[in-house]
VOPAGU-2260 file (C-alpha; in pm, 1 decimal, decimal comma):
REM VOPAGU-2260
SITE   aa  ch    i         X         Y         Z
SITE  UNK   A    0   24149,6     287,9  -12845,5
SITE  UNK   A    1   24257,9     148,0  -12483,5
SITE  UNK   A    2   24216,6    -225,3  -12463,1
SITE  UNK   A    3   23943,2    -361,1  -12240,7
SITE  UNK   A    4   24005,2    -696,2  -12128,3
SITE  UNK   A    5   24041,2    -997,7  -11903,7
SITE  UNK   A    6   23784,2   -1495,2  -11485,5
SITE  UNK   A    7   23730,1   -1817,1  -11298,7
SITE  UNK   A    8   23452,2   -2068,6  -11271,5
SITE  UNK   A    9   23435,8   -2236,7  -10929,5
SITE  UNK   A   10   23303,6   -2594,7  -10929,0
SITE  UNK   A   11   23172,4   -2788,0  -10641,1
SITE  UNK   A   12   23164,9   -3167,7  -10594,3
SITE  UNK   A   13   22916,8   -3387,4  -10370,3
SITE  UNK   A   14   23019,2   -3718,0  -10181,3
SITE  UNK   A   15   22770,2   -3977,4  -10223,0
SITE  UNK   A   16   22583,9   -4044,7   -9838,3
SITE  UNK   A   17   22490,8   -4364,1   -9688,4
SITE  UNK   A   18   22687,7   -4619,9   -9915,1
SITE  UNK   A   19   22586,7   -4969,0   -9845,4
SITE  UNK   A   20   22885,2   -5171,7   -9663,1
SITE  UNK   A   21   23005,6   -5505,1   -9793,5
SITE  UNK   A   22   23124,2   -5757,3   -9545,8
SITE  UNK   A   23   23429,8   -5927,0   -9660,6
SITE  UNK   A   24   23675,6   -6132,3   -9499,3
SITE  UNK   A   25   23934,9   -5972,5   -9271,9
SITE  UNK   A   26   24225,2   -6025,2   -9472,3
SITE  UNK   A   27   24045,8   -5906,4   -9777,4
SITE  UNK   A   28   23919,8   -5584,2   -9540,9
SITE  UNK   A   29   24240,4   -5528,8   -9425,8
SITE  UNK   A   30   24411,6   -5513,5   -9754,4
SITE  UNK   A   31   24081,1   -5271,3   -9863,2
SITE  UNK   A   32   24197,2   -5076,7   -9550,7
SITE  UNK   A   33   24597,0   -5033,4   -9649,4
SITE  UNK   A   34   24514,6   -4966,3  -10034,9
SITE  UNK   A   35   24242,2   -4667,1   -9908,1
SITE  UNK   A   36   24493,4   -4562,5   -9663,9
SITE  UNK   A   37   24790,3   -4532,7   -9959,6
SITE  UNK   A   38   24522,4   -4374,8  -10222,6
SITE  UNK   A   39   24406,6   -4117,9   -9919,5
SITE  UNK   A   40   24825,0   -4076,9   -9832,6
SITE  UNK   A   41   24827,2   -3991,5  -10221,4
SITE  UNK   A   42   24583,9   -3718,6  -10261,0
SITE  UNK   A   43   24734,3   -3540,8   -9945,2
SITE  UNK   A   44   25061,6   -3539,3  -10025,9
SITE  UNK   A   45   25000,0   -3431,1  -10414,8
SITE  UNK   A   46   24756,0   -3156,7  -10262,6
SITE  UNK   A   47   25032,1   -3038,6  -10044,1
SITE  UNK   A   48   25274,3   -3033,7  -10290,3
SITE  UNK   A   49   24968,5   -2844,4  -10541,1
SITE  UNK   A   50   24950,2   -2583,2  -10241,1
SITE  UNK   A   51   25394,7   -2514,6  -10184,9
SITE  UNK   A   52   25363,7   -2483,9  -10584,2
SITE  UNK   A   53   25081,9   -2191,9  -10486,4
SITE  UNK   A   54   25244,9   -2040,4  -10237,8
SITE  UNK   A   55   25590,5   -2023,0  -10443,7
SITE  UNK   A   56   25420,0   -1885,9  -10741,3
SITE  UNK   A   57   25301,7   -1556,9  -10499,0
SITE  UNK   A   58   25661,0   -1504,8  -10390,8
SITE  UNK   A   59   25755,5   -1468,8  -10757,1
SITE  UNK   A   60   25929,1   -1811,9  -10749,1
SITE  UNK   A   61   25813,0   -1963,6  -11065,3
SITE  UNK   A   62   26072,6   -2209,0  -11120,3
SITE  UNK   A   63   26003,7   -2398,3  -10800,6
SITE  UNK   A   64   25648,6   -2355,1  -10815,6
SITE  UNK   A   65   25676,2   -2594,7  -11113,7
SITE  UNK   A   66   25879,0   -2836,0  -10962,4
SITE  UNK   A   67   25618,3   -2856,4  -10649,1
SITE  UNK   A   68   25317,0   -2910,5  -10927,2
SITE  UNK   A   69   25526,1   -3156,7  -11130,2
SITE  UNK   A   70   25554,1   -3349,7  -10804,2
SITE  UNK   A   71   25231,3   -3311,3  -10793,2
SITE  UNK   A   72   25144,8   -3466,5  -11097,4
SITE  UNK   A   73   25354,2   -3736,6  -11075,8
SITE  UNK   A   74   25160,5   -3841,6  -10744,7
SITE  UNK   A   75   24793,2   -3724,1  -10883,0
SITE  UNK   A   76   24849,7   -3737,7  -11290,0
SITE  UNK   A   77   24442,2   -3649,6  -11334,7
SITE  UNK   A   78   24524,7   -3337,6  -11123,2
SITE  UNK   A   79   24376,4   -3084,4  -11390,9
SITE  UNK   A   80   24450,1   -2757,3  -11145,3
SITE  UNK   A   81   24807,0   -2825,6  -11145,2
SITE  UNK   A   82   24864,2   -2884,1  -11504,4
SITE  UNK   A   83   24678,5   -2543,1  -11549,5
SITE  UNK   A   84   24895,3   -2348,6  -11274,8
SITE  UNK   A   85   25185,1   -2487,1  -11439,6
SITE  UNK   A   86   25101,4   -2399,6  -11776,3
SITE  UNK   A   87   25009,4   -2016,9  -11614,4
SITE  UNK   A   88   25376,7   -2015,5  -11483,8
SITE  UNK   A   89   25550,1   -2140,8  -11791,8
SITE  UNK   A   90   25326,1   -1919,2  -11984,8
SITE  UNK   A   91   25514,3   -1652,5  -11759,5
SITE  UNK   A   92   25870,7   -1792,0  -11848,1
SITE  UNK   A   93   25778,4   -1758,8  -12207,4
SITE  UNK   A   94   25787,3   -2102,0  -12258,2
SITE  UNK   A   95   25471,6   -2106,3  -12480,5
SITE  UNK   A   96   25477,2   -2451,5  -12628,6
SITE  UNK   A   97   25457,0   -2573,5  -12268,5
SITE  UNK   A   98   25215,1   -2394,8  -12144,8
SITE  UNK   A   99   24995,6   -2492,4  -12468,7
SITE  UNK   A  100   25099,5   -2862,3  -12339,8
SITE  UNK   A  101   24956,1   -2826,9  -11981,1
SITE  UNK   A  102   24694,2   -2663,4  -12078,2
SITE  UNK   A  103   24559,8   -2906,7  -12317,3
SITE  UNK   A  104   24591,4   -3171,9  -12016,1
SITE  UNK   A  105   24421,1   -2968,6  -11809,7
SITE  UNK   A  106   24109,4   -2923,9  -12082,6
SITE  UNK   A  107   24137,7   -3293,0  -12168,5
SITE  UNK   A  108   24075,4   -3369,5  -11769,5
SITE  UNK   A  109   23844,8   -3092,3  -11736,6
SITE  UNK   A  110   23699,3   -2992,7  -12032,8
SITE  UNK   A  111   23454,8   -2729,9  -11887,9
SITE  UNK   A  112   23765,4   -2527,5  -11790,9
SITE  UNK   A  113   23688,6   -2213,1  -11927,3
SITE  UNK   A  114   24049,8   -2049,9  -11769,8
SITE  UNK   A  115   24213,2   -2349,5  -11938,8
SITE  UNK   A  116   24114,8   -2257,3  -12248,4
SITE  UNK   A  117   24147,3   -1842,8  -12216,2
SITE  UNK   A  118   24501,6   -1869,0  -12091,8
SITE  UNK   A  119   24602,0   -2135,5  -12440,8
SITE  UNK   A  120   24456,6   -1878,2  -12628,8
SITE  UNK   A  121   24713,5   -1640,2  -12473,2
SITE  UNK   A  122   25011,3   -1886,6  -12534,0
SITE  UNK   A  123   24919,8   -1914,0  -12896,4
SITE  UNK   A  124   24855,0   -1559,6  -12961,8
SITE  UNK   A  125   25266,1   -1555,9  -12869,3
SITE  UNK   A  126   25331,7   -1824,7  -13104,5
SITE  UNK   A  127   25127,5   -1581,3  -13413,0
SITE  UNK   A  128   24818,1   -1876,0  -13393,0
SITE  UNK   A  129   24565,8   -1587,8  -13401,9
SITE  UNK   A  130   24297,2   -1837,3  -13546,4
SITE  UNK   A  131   24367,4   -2125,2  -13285,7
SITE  UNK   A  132   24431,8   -1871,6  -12983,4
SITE  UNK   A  133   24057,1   -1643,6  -13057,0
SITE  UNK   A  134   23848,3   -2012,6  -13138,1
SITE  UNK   A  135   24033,1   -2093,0  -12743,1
SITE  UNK   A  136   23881,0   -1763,2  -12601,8
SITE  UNK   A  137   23514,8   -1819,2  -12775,0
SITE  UNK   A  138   23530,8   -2130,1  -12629,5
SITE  UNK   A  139   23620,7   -2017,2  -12275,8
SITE  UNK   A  140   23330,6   -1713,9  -12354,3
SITE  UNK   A  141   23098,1   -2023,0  -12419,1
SITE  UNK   A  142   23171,3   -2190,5  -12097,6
SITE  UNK   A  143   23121,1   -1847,4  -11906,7
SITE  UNK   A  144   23417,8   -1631,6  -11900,7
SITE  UNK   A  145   23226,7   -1345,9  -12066,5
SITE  UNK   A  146   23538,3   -1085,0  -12037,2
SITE  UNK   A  147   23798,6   -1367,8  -12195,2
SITE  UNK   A  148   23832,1   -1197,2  -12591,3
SITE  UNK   A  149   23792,8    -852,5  -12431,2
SITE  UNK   A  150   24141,1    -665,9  -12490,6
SITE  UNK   A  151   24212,9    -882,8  -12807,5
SITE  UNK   A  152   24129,0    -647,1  -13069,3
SITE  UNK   A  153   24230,5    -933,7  -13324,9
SITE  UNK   A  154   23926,1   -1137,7  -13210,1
SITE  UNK   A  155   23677,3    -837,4  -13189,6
SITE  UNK   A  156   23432,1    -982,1  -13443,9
SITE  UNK   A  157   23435,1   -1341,9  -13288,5
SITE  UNK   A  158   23326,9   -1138,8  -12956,5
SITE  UNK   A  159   23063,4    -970,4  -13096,7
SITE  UNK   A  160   22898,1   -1306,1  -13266,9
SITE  UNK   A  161   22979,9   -1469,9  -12894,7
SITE  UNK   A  162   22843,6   -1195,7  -12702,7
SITE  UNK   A  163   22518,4   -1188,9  -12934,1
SITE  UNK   A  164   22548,8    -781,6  -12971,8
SITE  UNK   A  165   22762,3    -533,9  -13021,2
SITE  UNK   A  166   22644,1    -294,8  -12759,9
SITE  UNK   A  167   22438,2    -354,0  -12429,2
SITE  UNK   A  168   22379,9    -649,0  -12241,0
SITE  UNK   A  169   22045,2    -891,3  -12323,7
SITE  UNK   A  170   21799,3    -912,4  -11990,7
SITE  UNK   A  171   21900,5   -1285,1  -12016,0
SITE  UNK   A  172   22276,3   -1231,3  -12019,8
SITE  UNK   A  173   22193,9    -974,2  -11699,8
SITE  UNK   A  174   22057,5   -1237,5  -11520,7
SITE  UNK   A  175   22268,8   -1497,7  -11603,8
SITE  UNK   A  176   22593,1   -1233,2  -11432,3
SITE  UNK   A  177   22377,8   -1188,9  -11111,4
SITE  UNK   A  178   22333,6   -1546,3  -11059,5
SITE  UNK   A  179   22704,8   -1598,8  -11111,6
SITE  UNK   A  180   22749,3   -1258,0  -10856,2
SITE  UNK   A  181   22543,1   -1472,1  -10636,3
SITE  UNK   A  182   22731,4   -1758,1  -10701,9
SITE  UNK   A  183   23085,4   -1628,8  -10591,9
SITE  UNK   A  184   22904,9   -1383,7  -10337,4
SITE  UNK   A  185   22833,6   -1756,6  -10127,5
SITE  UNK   A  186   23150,8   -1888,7  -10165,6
SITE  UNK   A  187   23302,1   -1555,7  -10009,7
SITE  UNK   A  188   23070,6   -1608,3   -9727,8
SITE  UNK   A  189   23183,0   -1954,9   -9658,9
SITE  UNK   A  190   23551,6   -1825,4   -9694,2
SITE  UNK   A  191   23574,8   -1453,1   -9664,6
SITE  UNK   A  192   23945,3   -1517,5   -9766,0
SITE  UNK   A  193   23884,5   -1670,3  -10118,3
SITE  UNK   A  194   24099,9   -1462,0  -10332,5
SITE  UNK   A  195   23980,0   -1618,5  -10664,9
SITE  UNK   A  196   23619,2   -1559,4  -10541,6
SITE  UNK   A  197   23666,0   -1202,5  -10463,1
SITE  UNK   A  198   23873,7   -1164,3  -10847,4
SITE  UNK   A  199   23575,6   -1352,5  -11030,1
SITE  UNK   A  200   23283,3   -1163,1  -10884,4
SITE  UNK   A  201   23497,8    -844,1  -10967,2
SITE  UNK   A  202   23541,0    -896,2  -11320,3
SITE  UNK   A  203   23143,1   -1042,3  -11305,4
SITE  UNK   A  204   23060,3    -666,6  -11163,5
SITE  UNK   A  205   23272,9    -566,7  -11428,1
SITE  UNK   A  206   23046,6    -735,4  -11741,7
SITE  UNK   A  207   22733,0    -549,3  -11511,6
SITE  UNK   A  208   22947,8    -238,4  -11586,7
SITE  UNK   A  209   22922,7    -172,5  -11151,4
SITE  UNK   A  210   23287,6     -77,8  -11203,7
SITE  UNK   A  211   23308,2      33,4  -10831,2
SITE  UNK   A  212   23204,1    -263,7  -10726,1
SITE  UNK   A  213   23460,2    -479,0  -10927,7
SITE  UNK   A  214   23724,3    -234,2  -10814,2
SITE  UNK   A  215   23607,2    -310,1  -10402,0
SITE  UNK   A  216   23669,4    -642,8  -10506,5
SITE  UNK   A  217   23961,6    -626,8  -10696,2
SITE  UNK   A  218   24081,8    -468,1  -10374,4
SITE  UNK   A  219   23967,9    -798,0  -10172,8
SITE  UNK   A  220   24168,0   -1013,5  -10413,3
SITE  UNK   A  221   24480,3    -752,6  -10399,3
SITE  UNK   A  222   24469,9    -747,3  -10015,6
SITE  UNK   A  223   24478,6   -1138,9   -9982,9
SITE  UNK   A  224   24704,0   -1216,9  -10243,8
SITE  UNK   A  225   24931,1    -904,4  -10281,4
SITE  UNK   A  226   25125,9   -1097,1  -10573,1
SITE  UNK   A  227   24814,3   -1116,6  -10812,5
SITE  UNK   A  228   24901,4   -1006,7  -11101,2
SITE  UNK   A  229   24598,6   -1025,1  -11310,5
SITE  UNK   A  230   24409,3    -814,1  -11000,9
SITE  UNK   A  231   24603,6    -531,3  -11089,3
SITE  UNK   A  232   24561,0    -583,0  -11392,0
SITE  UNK   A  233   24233,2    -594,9  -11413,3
SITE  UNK   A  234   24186,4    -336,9  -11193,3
SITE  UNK   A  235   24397,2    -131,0  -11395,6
SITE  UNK   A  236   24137,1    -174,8  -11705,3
SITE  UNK   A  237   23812,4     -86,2  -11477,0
SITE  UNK   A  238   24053,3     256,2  -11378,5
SITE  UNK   A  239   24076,3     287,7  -11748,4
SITE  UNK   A  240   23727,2     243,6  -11816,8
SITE  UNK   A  241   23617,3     511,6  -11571,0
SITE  UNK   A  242   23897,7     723,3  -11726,7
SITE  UNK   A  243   24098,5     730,2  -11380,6
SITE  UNK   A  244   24396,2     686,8  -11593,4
SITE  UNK   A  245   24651,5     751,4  -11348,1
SITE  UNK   A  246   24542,1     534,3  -11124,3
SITE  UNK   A  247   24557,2     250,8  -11392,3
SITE  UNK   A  248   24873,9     338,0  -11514,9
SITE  UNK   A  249   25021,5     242,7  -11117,5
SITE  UNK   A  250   24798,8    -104,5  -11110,4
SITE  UNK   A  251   24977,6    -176,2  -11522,2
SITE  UNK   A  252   25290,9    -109,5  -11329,3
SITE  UNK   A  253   25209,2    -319,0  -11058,0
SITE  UNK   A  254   25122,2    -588,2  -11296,0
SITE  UNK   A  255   25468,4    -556,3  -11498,4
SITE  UNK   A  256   25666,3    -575,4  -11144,6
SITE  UNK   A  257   25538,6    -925,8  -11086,7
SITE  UNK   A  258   25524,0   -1012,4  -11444,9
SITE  UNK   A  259   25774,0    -852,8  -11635,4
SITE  UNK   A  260   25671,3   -1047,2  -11969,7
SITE  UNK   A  261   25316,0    -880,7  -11965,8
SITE  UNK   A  262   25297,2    -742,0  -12263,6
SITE  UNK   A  263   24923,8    -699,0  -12225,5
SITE  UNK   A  264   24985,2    -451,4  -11932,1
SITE  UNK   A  265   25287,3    -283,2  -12125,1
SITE  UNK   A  266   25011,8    -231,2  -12389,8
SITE  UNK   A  267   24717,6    -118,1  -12189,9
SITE  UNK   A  268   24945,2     115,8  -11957,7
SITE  UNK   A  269   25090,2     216,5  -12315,0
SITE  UNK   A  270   24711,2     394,5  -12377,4
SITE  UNK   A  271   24659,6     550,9  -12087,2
SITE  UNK   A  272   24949,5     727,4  -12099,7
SITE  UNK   A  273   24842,6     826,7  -12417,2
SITE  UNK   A  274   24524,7     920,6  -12252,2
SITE  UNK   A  275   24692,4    1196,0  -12035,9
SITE  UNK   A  276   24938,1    1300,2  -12341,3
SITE  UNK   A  277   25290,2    1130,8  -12250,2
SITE  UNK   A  278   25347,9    1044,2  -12562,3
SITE  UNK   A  279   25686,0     949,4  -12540,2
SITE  UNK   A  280   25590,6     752,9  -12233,4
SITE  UNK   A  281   25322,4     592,6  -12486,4
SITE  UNK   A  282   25589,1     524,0  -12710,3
SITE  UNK   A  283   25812,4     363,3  -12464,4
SITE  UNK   A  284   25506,4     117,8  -12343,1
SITE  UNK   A  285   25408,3       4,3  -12662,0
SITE  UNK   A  286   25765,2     -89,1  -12791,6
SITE  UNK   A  287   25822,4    -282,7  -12483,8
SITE  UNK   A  288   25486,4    -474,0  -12590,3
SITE  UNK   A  289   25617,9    -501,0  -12909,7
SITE  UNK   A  290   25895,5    -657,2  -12825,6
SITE  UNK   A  291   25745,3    -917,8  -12612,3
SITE  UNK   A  292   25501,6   -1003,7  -12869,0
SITE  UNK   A  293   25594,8    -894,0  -13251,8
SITE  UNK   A  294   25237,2    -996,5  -13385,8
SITE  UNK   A  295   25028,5    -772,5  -13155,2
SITE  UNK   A  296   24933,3    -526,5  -13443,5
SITE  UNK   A  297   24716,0    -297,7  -13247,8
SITE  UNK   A  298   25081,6    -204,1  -13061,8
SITE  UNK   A  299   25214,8    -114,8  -13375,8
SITE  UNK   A  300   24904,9      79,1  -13476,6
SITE  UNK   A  301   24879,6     275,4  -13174,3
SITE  UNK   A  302   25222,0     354,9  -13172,4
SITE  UNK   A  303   25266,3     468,3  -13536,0
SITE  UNK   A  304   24933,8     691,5  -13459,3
SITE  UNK   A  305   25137,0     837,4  -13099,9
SITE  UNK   A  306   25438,5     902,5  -13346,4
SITE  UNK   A  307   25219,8    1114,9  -13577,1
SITE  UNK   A  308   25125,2    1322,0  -13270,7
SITE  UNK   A  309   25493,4    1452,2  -13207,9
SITE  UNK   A  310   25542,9    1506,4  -13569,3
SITE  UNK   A  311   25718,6    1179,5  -13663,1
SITE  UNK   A  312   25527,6    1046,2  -13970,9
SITE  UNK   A  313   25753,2     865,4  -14134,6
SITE  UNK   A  314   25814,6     660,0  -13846,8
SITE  UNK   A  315   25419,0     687,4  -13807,3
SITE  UNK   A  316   25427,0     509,4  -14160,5
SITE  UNK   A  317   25668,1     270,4  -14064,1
SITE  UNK   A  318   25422,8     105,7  -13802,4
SITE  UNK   A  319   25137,0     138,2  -14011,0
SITE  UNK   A  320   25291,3     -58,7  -14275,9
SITE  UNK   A  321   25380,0    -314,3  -13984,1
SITE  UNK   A  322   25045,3    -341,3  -13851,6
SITE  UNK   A  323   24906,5    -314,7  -14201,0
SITE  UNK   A  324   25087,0    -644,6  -14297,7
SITE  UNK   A  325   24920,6    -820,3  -13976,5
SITE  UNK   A  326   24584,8    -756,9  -14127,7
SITE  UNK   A  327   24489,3    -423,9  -13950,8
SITE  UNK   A  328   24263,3    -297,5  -14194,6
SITE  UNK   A  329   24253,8     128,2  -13980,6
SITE  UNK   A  330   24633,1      98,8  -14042,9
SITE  UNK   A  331   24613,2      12,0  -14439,0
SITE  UNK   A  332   24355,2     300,1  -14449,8
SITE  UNK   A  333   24566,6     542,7  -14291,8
SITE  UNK   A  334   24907,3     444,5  -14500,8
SITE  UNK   A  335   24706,7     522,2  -14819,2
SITE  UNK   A  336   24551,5     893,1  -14684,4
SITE  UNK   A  337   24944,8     986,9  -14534,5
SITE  UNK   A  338   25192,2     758,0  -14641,5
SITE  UNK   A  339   25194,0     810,1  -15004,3
């Protein structure tokens, strides 16, 4: 069964208006002036070091992207976006533990960061937390990224008790996805260039099931920000969903050419190869998953159940057995009816 995944909140912030003045003396306002003045000098100079990380990170340069955010940091250490971009990039270095770190800074200066909180639950899921990485993703479902345990078929039943149902959507949940449509729909007006806007109002659509709609905007996102790996990913999963599996097999391979250590692509292009019958191309995918992450027992499932299609069951049995031992209960039930 093809995964169905993987979304941003935006925040905004008002300045308080019409702030009494003090009068102080002119030394004392003049020093006011200078320490402003640095504090102000601050802020720009970590934000423009926040936006070379940015525009480093879309030209595949991870490894200076992080040293712009760390400079960053250093300037602006409360500067929760920066810890989380850096934790996304050395989540894409495999540098888990990391990641996990900046993360949790991120969270502990934000703690309403649902992203935050999805993307740990990725980094743990490589380090075999499966508890600690699906409590991360019900939290980030809590906080309003509705699609963040879809595609983790080890959280399923934490979903479904986060969700509230199993199938359908609740007239509350409905509305609560059009406001947020709304939501992003005015901050695309104000900036008709605001990638994450366009991505978050897709995968919104998405929840609505208007699966055209999130592709239109997964477009938007893809045409700003041609590096955006998750776009195409996600993008990929709506093809999948509407069973344009060829289609979402080139967006999975889009996503693996700007992040090679995807495994969640490998996986999901994996099935819809499967989908259209290339098994062996099936086969190839999901070992490729496998090898990026060894505890992703749906992978091994789904490739022992490929294997049985051309005829190889004992190395069918094989991955059962694997999967099996990482508590997939289809894959014990299946050794015991063929693997005896």
């Amino acid at each position: 069964m093809p995964r169905r995944t993987t979304a941003l909140a935006a925040a905004l912030s008002l300045l308080p208006l019409a702030q009494p003045l003090l009068l102080a003396s002119t030394s004392a306002l003049a020093t006011a002036a200078v320490v402003l003045a640095t504090q102000a000098a601050h802020a720009q100079s970590a934000d423009e070091f926040f936006k070379r990380g940015i525009d480093n990170h879309e030209l595949g340069d991870l490894q200076e992207a992080i040293a712009n955010w760390n400079k960053a940091i250093e300037i602006n250490p409360q500067y929760a976006d920066a810890y989380r971009k850096r934790g996304y990039a050395k989540w894409q270095l495999g540098d888990y533990q990391g990641s996990i770190s900046d993360f949790t800074k991120a969270i502990e200066i934000n703690p309403q960061d649902a992203s935050a909180y999805n993307k740990r639950g990725d980094s743990k899921f490589f380090l075999s937390n499966q508890r600690g990485a699906c409590a991360d993703k019900k939290k980030a479902v809590s906080l309003g990224l509705q699609i963040a345990l879809r595609g983790v078929p080890e959280c399923t039943k934490i979903f479904e008790r986060a969700s509230g149902k199993t199938a359908g959507l609740s007239s509350e949940v409905i509305m609560d996805l059009k406001d947020k449509i709304a939501e992003h729909t005015k901050l695309i007006v104000s900036n008709p260039q605001y990638v994450d806007a366009y991505y978050n109002r897709a995968n919104t659509k998405y929840e609505l099931k208007d699966y055209q709609g999130a592709i239109a905007d997964f477009n938007k996102a893809i045409e700003f920000a041609p590096q955006y790996a998750y776009a195409y990913y996600n993008r990929g999963i709506t093809k999948s969903t509407l069973g344009h599996y060829q289609e979402a097999i080139a967006d999975f391979g889009m996503a693996i050419e700007i992040d090679p250590r995807d495994s969640a692509a490998y996986y999901n292009r994996a099935n819809a190869k499967y989908e259209l019958n290339d098994y062996q191309g099936a086969i190839s995918d999901f070992t490729k998953a496998i090898a990026i992450n060894p505890q992703n027992a749906s992978a091994y499932s789904k490739r022992g159940t490929t294997k049985e299609l051309i005829d190889d069951l004992q190395g069918a049995c094989s991955d059962w057995r694997k999967a099996s031992s990482l508590a997939d209960k289809d894959a014990a039930g299946w050794i015991k009816e063929q693997c005896q």
